[in-house]
LOTORDO-861877 format. One line per field, with one value per atom (N, C-alpha, C): chain; atom name; residue in three letters; x, y, z; residue number from 1. Coordinates in nm, 3 decimals, always signed. Example, Ala and Ser with C-alpha at 12.3 -4.5 7.8 and 13.67 -1.06 7.14 Angstrom:
<sites>
cadena	[A:A:A:A:A:A] .
atomo	[N:CA:C:N:CA:C] .
residuo	[ALA:ALA:ALA:SER:SER:SER] .
c1	[+1.319:+1.230:+1.320:+1.285:+1.367:+1.290] .
c2	[-0.569:-0.450:-0.330:-0.225:-0.106:+0.003] .
c3	[+0.780:+0.780:+0.780:+0.708:+0.714:+0.787] .
num	[1:1:1:2:2:2] .
</sites>
This chain:
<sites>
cadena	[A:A:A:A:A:A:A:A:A:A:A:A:A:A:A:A:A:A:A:A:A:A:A:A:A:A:A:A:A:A:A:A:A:A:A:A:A:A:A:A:A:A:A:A:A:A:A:A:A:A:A:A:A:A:A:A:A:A:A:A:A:A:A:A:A:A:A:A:A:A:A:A:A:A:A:A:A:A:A:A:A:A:A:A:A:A:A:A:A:A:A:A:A:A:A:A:A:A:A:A:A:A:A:A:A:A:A:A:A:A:A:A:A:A:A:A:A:A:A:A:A:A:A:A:A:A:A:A:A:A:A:A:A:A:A:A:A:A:A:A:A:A:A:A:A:A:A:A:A:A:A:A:A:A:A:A:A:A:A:A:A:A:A:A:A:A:A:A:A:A:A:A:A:A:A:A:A:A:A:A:A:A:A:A:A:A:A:A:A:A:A:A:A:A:A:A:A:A:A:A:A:A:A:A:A:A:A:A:A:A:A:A:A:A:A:A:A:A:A:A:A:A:A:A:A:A:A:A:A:A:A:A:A:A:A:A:A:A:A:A:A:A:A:A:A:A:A:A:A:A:A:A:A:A:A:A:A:A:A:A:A:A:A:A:A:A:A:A:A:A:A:A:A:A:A:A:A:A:A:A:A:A:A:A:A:A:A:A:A:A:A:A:A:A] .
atomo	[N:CA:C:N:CA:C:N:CA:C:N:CA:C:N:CA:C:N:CA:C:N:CA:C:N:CA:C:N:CA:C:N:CA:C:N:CA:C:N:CA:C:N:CA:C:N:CA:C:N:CA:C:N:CA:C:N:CA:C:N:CA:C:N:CA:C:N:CA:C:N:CA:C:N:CA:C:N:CA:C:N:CA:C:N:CA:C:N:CA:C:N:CA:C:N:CA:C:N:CA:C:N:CA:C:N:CA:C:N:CA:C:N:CA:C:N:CA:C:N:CA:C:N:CA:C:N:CA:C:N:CA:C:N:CA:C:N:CA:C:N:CA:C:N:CA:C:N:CA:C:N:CA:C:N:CA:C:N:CA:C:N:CA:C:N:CA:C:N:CA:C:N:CA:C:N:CA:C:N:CA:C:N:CA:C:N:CA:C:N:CA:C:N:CA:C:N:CA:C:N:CA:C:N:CA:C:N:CA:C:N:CA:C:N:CA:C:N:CA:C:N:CA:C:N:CA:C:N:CA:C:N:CA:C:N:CA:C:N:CA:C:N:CA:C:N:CA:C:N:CA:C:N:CA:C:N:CA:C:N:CA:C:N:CA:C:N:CA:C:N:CA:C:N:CA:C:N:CA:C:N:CA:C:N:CA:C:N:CA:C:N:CA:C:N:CA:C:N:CA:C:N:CA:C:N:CA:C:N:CA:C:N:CA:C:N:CA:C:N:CA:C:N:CA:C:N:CA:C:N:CA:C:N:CA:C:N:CA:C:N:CA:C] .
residuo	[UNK:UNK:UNK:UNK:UNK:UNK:UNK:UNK:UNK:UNK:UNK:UNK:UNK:UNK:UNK:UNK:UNK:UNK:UNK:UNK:UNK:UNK:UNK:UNK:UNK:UNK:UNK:UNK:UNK:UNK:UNK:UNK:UNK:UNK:UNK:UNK:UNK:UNK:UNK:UNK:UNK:UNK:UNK:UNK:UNK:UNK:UNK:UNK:UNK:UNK:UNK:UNK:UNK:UNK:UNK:UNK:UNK:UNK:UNK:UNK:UNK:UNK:UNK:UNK:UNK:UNK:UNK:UNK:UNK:UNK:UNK:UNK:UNK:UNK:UNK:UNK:UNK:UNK:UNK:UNK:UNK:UNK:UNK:UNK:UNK:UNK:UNK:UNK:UNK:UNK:UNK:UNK:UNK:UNK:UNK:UNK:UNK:UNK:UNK:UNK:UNK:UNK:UNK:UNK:UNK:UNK:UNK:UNK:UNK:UNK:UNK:UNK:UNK:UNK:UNK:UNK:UNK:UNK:UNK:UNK:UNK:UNK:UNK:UNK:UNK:UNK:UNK:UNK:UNK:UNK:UNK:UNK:UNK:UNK:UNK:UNK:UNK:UNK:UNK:UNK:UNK:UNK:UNK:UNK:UNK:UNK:UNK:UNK:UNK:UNK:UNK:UNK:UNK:UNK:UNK:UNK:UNK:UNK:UNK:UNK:UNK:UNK:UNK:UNK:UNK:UNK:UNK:UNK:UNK:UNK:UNK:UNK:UNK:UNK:UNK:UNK:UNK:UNK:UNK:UNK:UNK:UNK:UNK:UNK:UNK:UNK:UNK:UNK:UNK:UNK:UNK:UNK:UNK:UNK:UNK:UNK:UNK:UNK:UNK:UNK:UNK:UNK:UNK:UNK:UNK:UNK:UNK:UNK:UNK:UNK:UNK:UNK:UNK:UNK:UNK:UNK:UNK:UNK:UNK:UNK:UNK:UNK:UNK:UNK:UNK:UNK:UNK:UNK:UNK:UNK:UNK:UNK:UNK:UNK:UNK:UNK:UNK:UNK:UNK:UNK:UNK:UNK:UNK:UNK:UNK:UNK:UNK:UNK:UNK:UNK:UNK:UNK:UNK:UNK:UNK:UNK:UNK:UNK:UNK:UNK:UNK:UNK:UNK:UNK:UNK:UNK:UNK:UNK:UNK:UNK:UNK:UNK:UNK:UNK:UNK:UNK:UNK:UNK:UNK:UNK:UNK:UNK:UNK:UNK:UNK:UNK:UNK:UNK:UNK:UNK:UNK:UNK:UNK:UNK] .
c1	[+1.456:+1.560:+1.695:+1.783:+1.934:+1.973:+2.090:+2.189:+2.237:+2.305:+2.354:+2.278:+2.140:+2.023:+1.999:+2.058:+1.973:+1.892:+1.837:+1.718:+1.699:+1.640:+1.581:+1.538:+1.440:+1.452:+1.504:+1.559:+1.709:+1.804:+1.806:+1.916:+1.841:+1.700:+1.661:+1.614:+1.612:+1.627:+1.747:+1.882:+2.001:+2.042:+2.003:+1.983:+1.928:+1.794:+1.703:+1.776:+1.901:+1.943:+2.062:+2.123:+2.268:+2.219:+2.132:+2.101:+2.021:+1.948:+1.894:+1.963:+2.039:+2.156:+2.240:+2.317:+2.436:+2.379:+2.275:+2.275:+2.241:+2.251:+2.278:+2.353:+2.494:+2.571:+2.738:+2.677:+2.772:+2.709:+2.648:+2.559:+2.650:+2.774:+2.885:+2.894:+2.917:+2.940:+2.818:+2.737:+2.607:+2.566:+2.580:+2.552:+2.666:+2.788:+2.881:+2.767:+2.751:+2.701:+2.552:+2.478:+2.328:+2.323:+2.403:+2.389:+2.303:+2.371:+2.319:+2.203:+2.120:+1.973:+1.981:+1.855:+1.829:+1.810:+1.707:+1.708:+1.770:+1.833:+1.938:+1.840:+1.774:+1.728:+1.636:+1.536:+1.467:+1.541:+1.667:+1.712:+1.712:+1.784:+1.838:+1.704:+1.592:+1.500:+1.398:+1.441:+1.373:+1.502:+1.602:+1.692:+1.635:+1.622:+1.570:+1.425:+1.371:+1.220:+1.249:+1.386:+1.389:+1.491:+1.602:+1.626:+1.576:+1.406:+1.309:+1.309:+1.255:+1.159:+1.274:+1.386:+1.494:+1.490:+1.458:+1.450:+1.356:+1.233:+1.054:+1.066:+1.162:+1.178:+1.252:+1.352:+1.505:+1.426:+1.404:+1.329:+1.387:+1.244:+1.279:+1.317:+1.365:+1.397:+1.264:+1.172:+1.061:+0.942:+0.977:+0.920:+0.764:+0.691:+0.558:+0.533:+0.613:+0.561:+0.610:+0.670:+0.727:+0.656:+0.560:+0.433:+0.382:+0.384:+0.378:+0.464:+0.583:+0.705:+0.737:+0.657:+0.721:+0.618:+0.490:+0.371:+0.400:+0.479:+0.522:+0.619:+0.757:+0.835:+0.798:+0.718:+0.700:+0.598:+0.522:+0.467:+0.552:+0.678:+0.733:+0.848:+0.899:+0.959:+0.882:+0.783:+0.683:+0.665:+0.654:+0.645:+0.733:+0.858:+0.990:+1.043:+0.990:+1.042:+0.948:+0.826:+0.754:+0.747:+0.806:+0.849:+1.011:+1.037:+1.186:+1.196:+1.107:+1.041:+1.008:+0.936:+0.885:+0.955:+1.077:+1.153:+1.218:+1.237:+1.368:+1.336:+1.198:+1.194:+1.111:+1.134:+1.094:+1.216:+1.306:+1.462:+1.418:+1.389:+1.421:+1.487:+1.553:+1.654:+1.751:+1.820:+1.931:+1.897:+1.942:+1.950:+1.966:+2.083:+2.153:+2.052:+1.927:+1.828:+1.766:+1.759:+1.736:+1.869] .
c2	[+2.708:+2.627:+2.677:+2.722:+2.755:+2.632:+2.680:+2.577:+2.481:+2.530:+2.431:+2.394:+2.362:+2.316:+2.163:+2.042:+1.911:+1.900:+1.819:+1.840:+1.645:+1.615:+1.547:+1.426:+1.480:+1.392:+1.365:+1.406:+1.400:+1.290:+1.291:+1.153:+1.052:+1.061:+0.941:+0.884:+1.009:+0.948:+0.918:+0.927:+0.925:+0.731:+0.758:+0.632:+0.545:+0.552:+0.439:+0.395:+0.525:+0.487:+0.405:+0.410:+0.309:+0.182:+0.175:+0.062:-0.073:+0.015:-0.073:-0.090:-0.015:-0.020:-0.117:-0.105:-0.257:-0.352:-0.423:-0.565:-0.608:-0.488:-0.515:-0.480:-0.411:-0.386:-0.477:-0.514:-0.600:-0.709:-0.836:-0.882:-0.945:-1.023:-1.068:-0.998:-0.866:-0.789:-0.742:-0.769:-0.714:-0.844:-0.968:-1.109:-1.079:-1.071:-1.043:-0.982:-0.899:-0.791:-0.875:-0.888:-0.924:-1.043:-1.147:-1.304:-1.324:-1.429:-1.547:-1.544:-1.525:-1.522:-1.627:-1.709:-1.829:-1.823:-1.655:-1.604:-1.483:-1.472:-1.393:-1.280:-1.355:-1.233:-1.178:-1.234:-1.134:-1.008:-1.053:-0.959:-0.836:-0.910:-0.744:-0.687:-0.763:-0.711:-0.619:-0.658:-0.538:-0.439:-0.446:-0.352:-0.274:-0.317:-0.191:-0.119:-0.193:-0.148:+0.002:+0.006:+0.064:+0.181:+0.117:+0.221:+0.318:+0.282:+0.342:+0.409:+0.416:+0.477:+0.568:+0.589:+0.682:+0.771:+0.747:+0.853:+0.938:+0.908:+0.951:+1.037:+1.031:+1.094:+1.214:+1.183:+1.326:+1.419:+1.536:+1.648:+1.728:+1.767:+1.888:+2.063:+2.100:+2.272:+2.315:+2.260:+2.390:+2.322:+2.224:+2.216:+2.199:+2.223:+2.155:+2.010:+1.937:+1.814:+1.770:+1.860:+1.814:+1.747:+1.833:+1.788:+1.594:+1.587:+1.423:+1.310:+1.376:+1.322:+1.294:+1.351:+1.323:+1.255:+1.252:+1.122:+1.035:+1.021:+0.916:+0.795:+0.915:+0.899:+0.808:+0.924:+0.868:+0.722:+0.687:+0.522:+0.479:+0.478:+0.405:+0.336:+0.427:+0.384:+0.290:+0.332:+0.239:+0.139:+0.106:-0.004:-0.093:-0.031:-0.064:-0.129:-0.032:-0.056:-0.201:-0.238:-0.303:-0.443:-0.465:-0.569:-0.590:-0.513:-0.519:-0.620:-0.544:-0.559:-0.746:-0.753:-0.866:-0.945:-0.941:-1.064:-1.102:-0.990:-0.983:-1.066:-1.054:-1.126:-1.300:-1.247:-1.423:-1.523:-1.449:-1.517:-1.538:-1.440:-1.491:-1.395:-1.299:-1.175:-1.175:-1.095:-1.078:-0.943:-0.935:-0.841:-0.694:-0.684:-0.566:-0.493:-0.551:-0.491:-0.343:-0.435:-0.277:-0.170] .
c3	[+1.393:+1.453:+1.403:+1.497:+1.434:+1.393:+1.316:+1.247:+1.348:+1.480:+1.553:+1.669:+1.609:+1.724:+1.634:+1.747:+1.714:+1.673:+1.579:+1.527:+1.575:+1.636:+1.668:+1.510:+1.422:+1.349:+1.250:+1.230:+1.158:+1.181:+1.352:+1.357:+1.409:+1.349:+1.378:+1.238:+1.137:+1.040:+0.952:+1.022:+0.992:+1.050:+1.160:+1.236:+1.141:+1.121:+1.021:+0.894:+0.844:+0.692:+0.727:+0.845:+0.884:+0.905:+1.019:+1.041:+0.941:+0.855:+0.751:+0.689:+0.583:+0.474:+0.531:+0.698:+0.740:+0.705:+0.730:+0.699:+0.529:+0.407:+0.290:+0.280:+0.318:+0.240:+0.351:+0.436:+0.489:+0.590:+0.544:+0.680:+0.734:+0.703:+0.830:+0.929:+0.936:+1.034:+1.072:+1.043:+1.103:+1.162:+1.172:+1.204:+1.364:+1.339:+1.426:+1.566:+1.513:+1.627:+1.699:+1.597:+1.657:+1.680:+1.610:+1.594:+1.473:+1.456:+1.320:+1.306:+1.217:+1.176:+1.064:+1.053:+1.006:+0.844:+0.791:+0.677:+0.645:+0.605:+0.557:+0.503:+0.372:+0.257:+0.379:+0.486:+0.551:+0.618:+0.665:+0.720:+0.638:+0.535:+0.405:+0.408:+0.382:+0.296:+0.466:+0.557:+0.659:+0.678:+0.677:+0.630:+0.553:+0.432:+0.346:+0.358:+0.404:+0.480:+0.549:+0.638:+0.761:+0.718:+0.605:+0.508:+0.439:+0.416:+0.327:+0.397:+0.541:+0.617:+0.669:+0.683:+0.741:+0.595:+0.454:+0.394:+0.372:+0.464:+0.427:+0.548:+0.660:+0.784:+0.754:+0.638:+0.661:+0.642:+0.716:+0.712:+0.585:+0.514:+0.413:+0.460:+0.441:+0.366:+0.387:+0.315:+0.321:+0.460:+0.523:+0.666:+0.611:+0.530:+0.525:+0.543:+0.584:+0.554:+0.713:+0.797:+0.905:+0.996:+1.023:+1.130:+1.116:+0.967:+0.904:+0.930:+0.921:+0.944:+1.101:+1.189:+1.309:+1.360:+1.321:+1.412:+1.280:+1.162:+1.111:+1.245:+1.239:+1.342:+1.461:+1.508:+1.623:+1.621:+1.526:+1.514:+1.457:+1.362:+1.345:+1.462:+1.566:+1.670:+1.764:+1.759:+1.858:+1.820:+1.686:+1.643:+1.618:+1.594:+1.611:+1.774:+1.861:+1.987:+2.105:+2.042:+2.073:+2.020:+1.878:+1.850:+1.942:+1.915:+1.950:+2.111:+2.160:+2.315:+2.304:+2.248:+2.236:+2.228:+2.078:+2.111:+2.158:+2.227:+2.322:+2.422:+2.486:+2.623:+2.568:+2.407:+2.401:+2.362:+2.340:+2.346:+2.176:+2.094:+1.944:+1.881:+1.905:+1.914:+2.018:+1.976:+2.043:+2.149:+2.270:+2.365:+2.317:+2.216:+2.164:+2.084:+2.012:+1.949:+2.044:+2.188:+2.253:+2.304] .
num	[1:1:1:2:2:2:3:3:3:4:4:4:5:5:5:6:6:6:7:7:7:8:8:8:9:9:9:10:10:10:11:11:11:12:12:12:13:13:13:14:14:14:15:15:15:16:16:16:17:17:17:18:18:18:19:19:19:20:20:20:21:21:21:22:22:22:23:23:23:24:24:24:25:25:25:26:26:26:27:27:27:28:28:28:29:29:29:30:30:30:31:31:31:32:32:32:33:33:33:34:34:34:35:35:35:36:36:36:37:37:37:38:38:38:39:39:39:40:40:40:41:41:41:42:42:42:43:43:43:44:44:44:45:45:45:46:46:46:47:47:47:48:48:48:49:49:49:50:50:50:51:51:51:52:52:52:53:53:53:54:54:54:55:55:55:56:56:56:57:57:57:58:58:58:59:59:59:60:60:60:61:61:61:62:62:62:63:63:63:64:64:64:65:65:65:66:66:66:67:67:67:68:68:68:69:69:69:70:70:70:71:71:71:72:72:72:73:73:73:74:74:74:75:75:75:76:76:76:77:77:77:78:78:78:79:79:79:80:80:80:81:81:81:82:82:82:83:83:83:84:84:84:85:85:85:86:86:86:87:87:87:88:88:88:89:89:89:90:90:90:91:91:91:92:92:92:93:93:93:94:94:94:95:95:95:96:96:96:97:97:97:98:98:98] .
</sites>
């Protein structure tokens, strides 16, 4: 892969470290955006869940572990995207999740 070729999981594990890290390191503004949630500490604490998992994704230098990292990837989005799915159309999330 050249230098200035997307790398795909990279910004999805760049993605996983923003999005988890906002709602601990600022949840007003992360409340702003998604709406008011009832438990707070759950939020932080799947924040950091999702934080974790954006650092088990950043691809290494020596690429052995890549092949792992991306059917990691790829069930963790699904699983991500299927809850997401869910609450969305059960009205217990906010729209913006998708």
């Amino acid at each position: 892969m050249a230098t200035t070729d997307v790398d795909p999981l990279r910004i999805q594990a760049l993605y996983y470290l923003a999005t988890g890290i906002w709602p601990i390191v600022h949840l007003r503004s992360f409340y702003a955006v998604t709406g008011a949630k009832r438990e707070g500490w759950l939020v932080q604490t799947f924040g950091a869940v999702v934080a974790a998992l954006g650092l088990v994704l950043l691809p290494s230098r020596t690429g052995g572990a890549r092949r792992v990292q991306e059917q990691f990837a790829t069930a963790a989005a699904t699983a991500l995207v299927a809850g997401e799915i869910t609450f969305v159309t059960r009205r217990r999330i906010s729209l913006i999740y998708l």
